[in-house]
C-alpha positions in Angstrom: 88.9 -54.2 156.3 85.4 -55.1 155.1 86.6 -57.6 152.8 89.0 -58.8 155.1 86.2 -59.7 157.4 84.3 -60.9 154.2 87.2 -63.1 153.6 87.1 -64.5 156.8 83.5 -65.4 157.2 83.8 -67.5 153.9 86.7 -69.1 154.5 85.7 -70.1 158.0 82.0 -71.6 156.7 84.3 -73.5 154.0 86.4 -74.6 157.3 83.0 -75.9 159.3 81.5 -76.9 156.0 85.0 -79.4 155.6 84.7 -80.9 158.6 81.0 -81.4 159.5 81.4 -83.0 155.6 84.3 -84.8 156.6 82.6 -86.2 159.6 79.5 -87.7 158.3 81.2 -89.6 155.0 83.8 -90.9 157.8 80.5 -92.0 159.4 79.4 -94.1 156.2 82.1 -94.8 154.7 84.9 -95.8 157.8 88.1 -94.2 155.9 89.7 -91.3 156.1 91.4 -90.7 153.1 87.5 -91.0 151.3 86.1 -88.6 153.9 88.9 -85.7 153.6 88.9 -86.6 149.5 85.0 -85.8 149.8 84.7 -83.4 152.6 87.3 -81.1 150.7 85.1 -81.6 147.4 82.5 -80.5 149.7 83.7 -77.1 151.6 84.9 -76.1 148.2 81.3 -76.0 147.0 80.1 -74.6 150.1 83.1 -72.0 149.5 81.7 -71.5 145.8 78.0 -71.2 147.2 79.3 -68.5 150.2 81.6 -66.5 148.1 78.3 -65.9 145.5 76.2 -65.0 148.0 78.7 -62.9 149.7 79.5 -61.3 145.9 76.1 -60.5 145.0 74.8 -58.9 148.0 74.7 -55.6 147.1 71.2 -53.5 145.9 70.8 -53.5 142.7 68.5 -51.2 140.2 65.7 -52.2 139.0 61.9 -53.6 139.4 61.3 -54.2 143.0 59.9 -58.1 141.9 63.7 -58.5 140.6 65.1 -57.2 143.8 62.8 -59.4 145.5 63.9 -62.2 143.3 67.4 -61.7 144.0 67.1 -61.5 147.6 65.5 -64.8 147.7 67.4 -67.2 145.9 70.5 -65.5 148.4 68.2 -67.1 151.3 67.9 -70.1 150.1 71.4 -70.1 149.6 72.1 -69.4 153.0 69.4 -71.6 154.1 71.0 -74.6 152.1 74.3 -73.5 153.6 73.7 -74.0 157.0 71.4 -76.7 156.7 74.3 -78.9 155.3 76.8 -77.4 157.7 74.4 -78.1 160.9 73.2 -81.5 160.2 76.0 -84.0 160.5 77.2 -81.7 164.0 73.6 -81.9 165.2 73.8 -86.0 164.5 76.7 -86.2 166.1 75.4 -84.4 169.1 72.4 -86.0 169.5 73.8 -89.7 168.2 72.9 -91.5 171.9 69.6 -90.0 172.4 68.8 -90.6 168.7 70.3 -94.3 169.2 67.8 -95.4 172.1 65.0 -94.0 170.9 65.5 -96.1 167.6 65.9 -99.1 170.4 62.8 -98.3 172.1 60.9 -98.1 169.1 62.8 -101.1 168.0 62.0 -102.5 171.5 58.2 -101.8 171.2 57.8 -103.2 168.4 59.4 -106.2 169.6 56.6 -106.0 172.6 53.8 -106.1 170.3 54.7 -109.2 168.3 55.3 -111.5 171.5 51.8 -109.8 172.4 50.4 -111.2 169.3 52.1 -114.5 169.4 51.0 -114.7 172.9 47.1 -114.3 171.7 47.3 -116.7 168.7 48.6 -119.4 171.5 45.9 -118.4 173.9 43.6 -118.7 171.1 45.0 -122.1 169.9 44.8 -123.7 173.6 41.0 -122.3 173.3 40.5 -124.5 170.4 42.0 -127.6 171.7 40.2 -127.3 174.8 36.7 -127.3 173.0 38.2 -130.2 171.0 38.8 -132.1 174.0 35.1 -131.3 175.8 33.6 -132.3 172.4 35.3 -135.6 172.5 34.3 -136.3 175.8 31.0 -135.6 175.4 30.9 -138.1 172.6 32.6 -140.4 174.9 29.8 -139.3 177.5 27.0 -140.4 175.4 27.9 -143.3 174.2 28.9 -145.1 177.8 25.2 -143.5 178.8 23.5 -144.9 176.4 25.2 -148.9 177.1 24.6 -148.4 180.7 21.3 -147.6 179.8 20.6 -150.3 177.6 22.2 -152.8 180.4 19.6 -151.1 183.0 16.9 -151.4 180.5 16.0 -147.7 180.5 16.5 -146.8 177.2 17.4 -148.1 174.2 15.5 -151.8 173.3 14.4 -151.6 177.4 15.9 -155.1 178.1 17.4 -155.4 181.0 21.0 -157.5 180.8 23.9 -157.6 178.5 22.7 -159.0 175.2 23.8 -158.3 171.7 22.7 -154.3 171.1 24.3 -153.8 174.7 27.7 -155.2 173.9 27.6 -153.3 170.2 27.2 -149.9 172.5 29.5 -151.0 174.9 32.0 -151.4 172.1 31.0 -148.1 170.6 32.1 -146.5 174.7 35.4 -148.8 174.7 36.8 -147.3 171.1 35.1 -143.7 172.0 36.9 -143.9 175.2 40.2 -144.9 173.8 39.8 -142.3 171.1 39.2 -139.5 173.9 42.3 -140.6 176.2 44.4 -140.2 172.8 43.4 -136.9 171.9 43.5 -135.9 176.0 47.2 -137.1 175.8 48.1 -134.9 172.8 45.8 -131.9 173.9 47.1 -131.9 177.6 50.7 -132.0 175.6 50.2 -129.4 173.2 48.7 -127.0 175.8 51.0 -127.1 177.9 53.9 -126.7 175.4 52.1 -123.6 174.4 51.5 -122.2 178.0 55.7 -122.9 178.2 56.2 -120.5 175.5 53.6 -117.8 176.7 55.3 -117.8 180.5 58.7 -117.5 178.0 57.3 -114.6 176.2 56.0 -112.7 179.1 58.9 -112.9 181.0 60.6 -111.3 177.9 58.0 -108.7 177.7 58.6 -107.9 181.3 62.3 -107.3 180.2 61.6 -105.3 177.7 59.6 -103.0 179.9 62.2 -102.5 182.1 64.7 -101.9 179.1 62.3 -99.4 178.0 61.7 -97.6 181.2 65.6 -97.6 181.7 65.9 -96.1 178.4 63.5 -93.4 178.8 65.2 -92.5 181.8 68.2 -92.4 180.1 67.1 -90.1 177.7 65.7 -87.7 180.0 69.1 -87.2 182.1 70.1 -86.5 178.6 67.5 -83.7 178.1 68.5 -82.1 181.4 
């Protein structure tokens, strides 16, 4: 009777060990004729493995360091049994919660590259907005200082539109034309980026939701 029920537990890890083996090639490799071909390979070394452990366990004369020696490789057997028989049944279990919370990570990370992109943009309208307040400053000074030399305030302090008046007044005309240029491609480009940072935010918004859904999800699944 004792090795009848010997007997049984082996053959009955063999059985679990088959088909938690069988399950997770199936997983990989999508065929069945691979995954009983493996899984059989499998339970018969986990059969091997069981029916050693099973076979040695009995006390045995002799240093207590050797018994001790004994005893633990048998746990680590066991351990090592169990751990392979567990883990593709534990995958399986816990394959949807395991699933989102590769999304949400997935998800999040998703989150923080829009939140980058959307700084570098921010950044870059930053820049073209100095640009443009630089070039109209330059266009600034130079139509003060032709009105000034027309008023006779600055400059050679002639009043009247002579020479040195209509070379400064030339300098305002190109400055002025250069400035509504670069205010055309600024306003352009600015605008283009805030586009894509309203795009971006409104995805991010999505994802937060996603997020939140999933977390939910995964604590009904806790319950």
């Amino acid at each position: 009777m004792k090795f009848l029920l010997f007997c049984t537990f082996i053959l009955f890890t063999a059985f679990l060990a088959f088909i938690s083996g069988s399950y997770a090639l199936y997983t990989i490799f999508k065929s069945r004729e691979i995954a009983i071909a493996i899984g059989l390979v499998y339970a018969l070394m986990i059969f091997t493995l069981d029916r050693s452990i099973v076979s040695t366990t009995r006390k045995e004369k002799g240093r207590n360091w050797q018994q001790f020696m004994n005893a633990l490789v048998r746990i680590l057997k066991a351990a090592f049994i169990a751990l392979v028989i567990t883990m593709p049944l534990e995958t399986k279990i816990f394959q949807s919660a395991i699933a989102r919370q590769i999304a949400e990570e997935n998800t999040i990370a998703a989150i923080k590259a829009h939140e980058k992109f959307v700084l570098l943009l921010e950044q870059e309208n930053q820049k073209l907005e100095t640009e443009l307040k630089a070039e109209q400053q330059r266009r600034d000074v130079a139509y003060k200082e032709s009105r000034e030399e027309n008023e006779g305030t600055n400059g050679t302090l002639k009043t009247g539109k002579g020479p040195v008046y209509a070379e400064k007044r030339q300098e305002f005309e190109t400055r002025n034309s250069r400035f509504m240029e670069v205010e055309r491609r600024i306003n352009q480009q600015i605008t283009k980026n805030r586009q894509k940072i309203q795009k971006l935010e409104a995805d991010k918004d999505k994802q937060y939701q996603s997020i939140r859904q999933m977390r939910i999800q995964l604590a009904s699944l806790s319950r």
